[in-house]
N, C-alpha and C positions, 0 to 999 in steps of 0.2 A: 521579424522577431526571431531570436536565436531557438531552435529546435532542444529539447532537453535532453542530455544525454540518457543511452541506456544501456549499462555493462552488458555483453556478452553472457551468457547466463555460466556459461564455462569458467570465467573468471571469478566469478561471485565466491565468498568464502562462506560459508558457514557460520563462521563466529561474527562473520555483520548483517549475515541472516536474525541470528539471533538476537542481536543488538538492538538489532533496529525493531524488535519483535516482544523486545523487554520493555516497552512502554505501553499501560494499558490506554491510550487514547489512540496507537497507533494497530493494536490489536482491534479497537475497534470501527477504524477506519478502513481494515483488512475485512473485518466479516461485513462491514456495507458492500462494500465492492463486491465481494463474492455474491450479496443478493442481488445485488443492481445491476452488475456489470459493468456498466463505466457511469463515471458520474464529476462533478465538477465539482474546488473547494467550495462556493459556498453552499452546497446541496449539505455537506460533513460540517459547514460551522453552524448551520441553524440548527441538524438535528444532532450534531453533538456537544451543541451549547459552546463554543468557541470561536473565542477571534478566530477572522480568514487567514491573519496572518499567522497564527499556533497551526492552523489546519495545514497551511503551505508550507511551513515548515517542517511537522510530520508527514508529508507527503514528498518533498525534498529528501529525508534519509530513508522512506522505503523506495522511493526512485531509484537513490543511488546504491541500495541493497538489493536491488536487482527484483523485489517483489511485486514492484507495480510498471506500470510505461504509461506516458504520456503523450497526449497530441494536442495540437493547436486549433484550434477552430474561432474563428474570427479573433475576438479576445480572450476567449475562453482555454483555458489546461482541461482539457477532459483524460483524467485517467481510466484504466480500468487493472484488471491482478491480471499477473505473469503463471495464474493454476497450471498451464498444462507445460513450462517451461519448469517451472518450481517443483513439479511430482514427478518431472525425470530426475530432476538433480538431485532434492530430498525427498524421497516418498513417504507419503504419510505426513508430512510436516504439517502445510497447509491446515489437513483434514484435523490434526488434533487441536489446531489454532481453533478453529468452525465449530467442536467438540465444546470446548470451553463454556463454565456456566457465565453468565456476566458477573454472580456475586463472586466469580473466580480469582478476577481480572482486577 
């Protein structure tokens, strides 16, 4: 099984930080992870009420936005968040994401 890639945190821009960070189902697949720590799509489709395949998808562009990594485990994608790579780069970002009310979002 191909390993998923994972930018350099150096490379990461800003404005695909943000991008990928303008989607409220993607903000709340951010603040799962920050309680969980790492977790698997479908632990985010049952409790964010979406197809696996919506959840893999928004887990594909914060992959590629450098917010999350991924690993392989038998069949399974276990992610978990990129916090302490993401709070050198942008400090404070994260924290106002986790800040947010839900009726915000």
């Amino acid at each position: 099984m191909k390993l998923p890639y994972h930018p350099p945190i150096e490379s990461i821009p800003y404005t695909k930080v943000l991008h990928a960070l303008s989607e409220p189902n993607r903000i709340r697949i951010i603040r799962c992870l920050h309680e969980s720590g790492e977790n698997n799509c479908t632990a985010y489709s049952i409790q964010l009420m979406l197809n696996k395949s919506t959840v893999s998808h928004h887990m594909k562009i914060l992959r590629e936005a450098g917010l999350i990594e991924g690993r392989i485990e038998g069949k399974e994608h276990i992610y978990s968040l990129r916090k302490e790579e993401i709070d050198q780069k942008f400090p404070n970002l994260l924290d106002s994401v986790f800040g947010v009310k839900e009726e915000d979002i």
